[in-house]
N, C-alpha and C positions, 0 to 999 in steps of 0.2 A: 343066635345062629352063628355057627363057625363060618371065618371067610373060605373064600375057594381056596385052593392052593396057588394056581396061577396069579391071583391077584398078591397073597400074601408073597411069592418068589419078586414081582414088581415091586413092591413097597420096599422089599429089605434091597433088591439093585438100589433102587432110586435112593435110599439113604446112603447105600454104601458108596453112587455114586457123588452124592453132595458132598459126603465126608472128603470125599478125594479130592475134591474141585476146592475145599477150606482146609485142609491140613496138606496138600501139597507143598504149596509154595513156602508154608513152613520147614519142608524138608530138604527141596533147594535152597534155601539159604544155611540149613545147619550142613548140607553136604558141599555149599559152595565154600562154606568160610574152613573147611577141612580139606581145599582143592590147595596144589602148585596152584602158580597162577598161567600155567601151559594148559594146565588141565581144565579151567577156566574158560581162557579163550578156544578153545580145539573144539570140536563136535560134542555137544551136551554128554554128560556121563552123570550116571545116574546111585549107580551102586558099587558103594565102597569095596576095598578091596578086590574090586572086580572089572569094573572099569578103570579107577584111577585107584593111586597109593596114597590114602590120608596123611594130615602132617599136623602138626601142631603150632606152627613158626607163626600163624597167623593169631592165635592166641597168644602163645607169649609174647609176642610184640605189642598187643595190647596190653595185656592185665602185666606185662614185666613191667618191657621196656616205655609204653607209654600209657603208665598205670596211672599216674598223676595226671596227665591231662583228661584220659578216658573219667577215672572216678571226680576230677571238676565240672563237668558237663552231666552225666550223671548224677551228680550232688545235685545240680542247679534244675535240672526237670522235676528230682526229687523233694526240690524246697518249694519250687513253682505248683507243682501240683495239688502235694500235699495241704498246702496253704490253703490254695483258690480252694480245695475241695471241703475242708473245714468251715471256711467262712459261710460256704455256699448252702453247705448243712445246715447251719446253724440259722442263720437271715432265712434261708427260704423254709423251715421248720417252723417256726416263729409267726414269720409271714403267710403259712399256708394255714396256719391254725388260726390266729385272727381272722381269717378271710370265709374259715369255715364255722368258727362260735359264734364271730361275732358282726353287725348288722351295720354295714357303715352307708354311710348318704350323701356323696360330694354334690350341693346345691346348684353350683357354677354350672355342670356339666348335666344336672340331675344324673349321676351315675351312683350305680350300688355294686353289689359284690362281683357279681358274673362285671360286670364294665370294666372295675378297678382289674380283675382277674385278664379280662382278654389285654388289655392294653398293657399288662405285667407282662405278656406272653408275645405281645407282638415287637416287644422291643429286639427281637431275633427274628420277625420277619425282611428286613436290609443285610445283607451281605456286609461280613465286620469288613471288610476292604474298605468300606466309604470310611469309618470313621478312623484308618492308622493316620491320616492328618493332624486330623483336632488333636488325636493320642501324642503324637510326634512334638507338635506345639505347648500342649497341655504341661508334658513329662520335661521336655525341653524347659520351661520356668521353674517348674518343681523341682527341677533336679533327680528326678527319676530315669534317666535312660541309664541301662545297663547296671540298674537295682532290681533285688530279687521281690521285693516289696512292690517295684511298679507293674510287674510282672503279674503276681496275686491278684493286686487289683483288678488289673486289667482282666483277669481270667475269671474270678471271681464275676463279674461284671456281665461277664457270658453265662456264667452258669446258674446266674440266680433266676433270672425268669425261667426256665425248665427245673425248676429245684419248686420254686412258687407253687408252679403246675400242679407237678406229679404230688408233694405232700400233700395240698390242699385235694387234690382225689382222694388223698388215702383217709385222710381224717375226716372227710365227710362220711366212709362207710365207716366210722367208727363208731358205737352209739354214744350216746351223749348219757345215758343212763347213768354210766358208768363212772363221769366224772362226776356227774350228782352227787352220786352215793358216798364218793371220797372229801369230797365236799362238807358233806353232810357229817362227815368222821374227824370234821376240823382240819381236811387238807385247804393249801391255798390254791389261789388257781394256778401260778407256778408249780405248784408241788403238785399240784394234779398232771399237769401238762407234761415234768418230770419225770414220776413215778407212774403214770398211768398210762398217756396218752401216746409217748414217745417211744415207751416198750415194747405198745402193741402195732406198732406202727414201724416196728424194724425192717419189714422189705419194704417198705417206701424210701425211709433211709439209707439202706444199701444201694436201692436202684438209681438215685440221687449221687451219692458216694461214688458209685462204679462210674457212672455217666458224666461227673464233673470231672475225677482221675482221669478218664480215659481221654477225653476233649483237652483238658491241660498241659496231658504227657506227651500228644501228640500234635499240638497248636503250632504251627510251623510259621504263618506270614508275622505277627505280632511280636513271636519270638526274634525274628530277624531282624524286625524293624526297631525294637525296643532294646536290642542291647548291643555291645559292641566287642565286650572281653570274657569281663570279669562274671557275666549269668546269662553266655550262652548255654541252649539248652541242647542237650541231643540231637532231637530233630534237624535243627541247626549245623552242628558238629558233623551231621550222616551226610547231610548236604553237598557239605564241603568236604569231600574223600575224594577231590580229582587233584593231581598233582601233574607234575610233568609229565612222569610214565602215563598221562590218562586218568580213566575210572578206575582203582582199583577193586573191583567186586568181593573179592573173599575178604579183603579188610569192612568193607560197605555189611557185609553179611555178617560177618562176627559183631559189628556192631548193631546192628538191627537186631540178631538175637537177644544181646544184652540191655536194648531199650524196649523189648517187646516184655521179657518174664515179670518185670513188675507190675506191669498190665495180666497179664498170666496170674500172679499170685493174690492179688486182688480181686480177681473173679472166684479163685477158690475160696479163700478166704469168707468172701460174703453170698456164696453159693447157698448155702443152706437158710438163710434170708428170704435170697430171691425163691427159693422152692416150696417154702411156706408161704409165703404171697401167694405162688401161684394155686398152690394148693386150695386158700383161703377162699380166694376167687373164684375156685370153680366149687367150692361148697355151699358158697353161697347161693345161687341159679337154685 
């Protein structure tokens, strides 16, 4: 049965108005960091060439004039991320697939899989604020503050119990048939888990990958607290864009674009993952 037409005109407002309210403020920022900074502070202007006269000063001043400090702060989000987000794949892949093969029994506790699983998951129900002490102390003997290593960790450390989670969902609906079979054909159980289990299992990895990248790139207190020069990260760097003159916004803005697209590029990238997942998901039902 076709919808009414009035219903179907609400549906597409209603999306067109979401779209507005999520990709706006993305276009105040690409139209703030192309503002003077007269045109900035004055009554909001909205459209180029027409309200105000774009300029470029605020980009070459970055990517020119402070190209070298812009790309060290970016480098360092870029090492942080990427880091924490590999390891985080990797342990909580690992970990989510033991937890779904195989049958464990801790006596002490009498606790089994779902137990070991919730207490994985709960170690992100406290707010990370409580522990930048211990962190501060810990790094502070180690000699990790303001290492791109203590960093990883640290992030890593966040992103494994929701990495636990999500694969261990995904590998339960896997059928186990399957590694049987490969099994049977003289695979190992590595080489099953490898070849078999981890292929079929790509949107779960991707949705892991996205979700560790995007928490990492965008981790602001730990970042602050944990380094001092040499692996400030962006977030950090955006932070600190008040000078004498003030807030500068169109510098603030040109940077926020360029810490946002490899978050951007990363979603497309592993788009076609997540689409199959979800596809997979509703074939299932």
């Amino acid at each position: 049965m076709r919808r009414p037409l009035w219903q179907t005109i609400l549906l597409y407002a209603l999306i067109a108005f979401w779209c507005f309210m999520v990709l706006f403020p993305y276009y105040w920022l690409a139209t703030t960091s192309f503002k003077k900074p007269l045109d900035s502070l004055r009554f909001p202007k909205y459209i180029p060439f027409h309200d105000f006269q774009p300029t470029t000063e605020h980009w070459e001043y970055l990517l020119k004039v402070r190209w070298d400090v812009t790309w060290r702060h970016f480098r360092n989000s870029l090492i942080a991320a990427s880091g924490s987000t590999f390891l985080a794949v990797l342990v909580g892949a690992m970990a989510g697939y033991g937890l779904s093969r195989f049958q464990y029994y801790w006596r002490a506790l009498r606790w089994r899989n779902d137990n070991i699983a919730f207490w994985i998951i709960s170690q992100r129900f406290l707010p990370p604020a409580l522990f930048v002490v211990p962190f501060l102390i810990a790094y502070a003997d180690l000699g990790l503050i303001d290492k791109h290593i203590g960093l990883i960790i640290a992030y890593t450390m966040f992103n494994i119990p929701f990495a636990v989670w999500i694969m261990r969902d995904f590998f339960d609906g896997l059928p186990v048939e399957l590694e049987d079979s490969a099994r049977v054909d003289g695979a190992t159980r590595w080489g099953a888990f490898t070849r078999i289990v981890l292929p079929l299992s790509a949107p779960g990895v991707a949705s892991v990958a996205i979700f560790s990248f995007v928490f990492s790139w965008n981790e602001y207190l730990y970042a602050l607290m944990l380094t001092n020069f040499d692996a400030i990260t962006m977030p950090v760097y955006i932070a600190g864009q008040n000078t004498q003159r003030g807030v500068e916004w169109w510098y603030i803005s040109a940077l926020a674009i360029t810490a946002v697209l490899p978050v951007i590029l990363v979603g497309l990238l592993l788009e076609r993952f997540i689409t199959r997942g979800l596809v997979a998901g509703a074939l299932k039902g």
